[in-house]
C-alpha positions as a Markdown table, in Angstrom:
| # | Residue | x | y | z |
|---|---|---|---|---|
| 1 | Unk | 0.0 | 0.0 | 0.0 |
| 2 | Unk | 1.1 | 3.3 | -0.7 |
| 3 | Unk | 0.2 | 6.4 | 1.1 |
| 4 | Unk | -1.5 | 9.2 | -0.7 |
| 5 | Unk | 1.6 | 11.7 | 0.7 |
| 6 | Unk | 4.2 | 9.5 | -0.4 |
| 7 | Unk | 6.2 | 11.8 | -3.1 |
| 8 | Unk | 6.2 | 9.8 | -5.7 |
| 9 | Unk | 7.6 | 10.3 | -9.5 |
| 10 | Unk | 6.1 | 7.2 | -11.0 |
| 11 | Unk | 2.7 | 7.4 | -11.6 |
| 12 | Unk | 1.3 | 4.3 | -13.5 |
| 13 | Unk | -1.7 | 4.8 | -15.3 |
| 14 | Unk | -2.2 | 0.9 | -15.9 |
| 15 | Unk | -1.9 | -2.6 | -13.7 |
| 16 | Unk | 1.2 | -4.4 | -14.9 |
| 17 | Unk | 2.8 | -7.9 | -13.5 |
| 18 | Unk | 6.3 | -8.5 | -13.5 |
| 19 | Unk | 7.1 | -12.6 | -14.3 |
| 20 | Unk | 10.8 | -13.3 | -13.6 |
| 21 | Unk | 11.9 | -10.4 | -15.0 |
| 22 | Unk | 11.3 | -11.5 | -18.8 |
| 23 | Unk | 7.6 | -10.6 | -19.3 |
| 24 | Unk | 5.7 | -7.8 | -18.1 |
| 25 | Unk | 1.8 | -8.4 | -18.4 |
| 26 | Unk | -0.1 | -4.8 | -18.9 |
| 27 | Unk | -3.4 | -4.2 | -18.3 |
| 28 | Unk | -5.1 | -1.1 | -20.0 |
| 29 | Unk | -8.9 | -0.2 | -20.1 |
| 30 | Unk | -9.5 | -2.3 | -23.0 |
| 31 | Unk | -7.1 | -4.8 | -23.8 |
| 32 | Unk | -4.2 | -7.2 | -21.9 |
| 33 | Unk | -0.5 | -6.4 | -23.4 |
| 34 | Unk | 2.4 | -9.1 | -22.7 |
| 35 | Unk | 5.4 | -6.8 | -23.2 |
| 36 | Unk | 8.6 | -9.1 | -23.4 |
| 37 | Unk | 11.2 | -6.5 | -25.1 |
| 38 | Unk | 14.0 | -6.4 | -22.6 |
| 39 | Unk | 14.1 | -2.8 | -22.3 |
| 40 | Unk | 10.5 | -2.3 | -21.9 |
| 41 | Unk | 10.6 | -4.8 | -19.4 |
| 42 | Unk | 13.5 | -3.2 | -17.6 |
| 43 | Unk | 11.4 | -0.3 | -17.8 |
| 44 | Unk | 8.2 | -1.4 | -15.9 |
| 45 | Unk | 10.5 | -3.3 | -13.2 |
| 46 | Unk | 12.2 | -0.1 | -12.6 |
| 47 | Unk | 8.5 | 1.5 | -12.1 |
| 48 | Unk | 8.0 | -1.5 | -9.3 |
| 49 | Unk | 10.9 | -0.9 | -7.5 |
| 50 | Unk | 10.8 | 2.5 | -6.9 |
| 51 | Unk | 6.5 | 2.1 | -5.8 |
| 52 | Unk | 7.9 | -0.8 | -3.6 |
| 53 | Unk | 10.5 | 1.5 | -1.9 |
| 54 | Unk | 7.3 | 3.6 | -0.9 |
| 55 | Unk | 4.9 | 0.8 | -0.1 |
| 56 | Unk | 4.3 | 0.1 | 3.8 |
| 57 | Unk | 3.3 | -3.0 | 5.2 |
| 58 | Unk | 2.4 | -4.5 | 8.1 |
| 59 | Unk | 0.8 | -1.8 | 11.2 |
| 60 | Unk | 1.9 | 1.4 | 8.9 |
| 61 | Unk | -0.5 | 0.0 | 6.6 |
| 62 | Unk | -3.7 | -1.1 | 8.9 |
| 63 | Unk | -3.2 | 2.6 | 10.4 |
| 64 | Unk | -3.8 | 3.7 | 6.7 |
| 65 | Unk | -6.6 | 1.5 | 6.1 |
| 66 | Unk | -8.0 | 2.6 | 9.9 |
| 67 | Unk | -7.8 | 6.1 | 8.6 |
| 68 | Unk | -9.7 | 5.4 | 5.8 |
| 69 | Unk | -12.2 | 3.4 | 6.8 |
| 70 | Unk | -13.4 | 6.5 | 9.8 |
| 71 | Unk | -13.1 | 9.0 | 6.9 |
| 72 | Unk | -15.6 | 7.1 | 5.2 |
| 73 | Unk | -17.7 | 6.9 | 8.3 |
| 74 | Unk | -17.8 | 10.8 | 8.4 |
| 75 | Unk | -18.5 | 11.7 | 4.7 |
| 76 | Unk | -22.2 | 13.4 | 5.2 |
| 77 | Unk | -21.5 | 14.6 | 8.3 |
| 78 | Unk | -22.4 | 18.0 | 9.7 |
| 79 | Unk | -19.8 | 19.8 | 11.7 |
């Protein structure tokens, strides 16, 4: 999970899945892309490693999901 303030410089605008670092699987609003051009896929594991180096895990991440979830609760509210 990564946090809405994280600073981050990748933004991807599409799912992708990494497979041992030969295929990259791409998914885009209407269609499935297998990318398995070395560079390309260099490109997208690059994109996973730096969102991983953001990512938190374990109790950083329930807090997160905490958060969220009372937000929700107050959306309608009158203060």
């Amino acid at each position: 999970m990564i946090p809405f303030t994280a600073q981050r410089f990748v933004r991807p605008s599409e799912a992708f899945h990494l497979f041992d670092g030969r295929q990259a699987s791409v998914e885009l609003l209407t269609a499935a892309v297998n990318v398995t051009a070395p560079s390309e896929v260099a490109t997208y594991a690059k994109a996973f490693s730096e969102l991983s180096e953001l990512a938190v895990c374990g109790a950083p991440a329930r807090a997160l999901i905490s958060d969220a979830i009372t937000s929700l609760g107050q959306c309608g509210t009158v203060n």
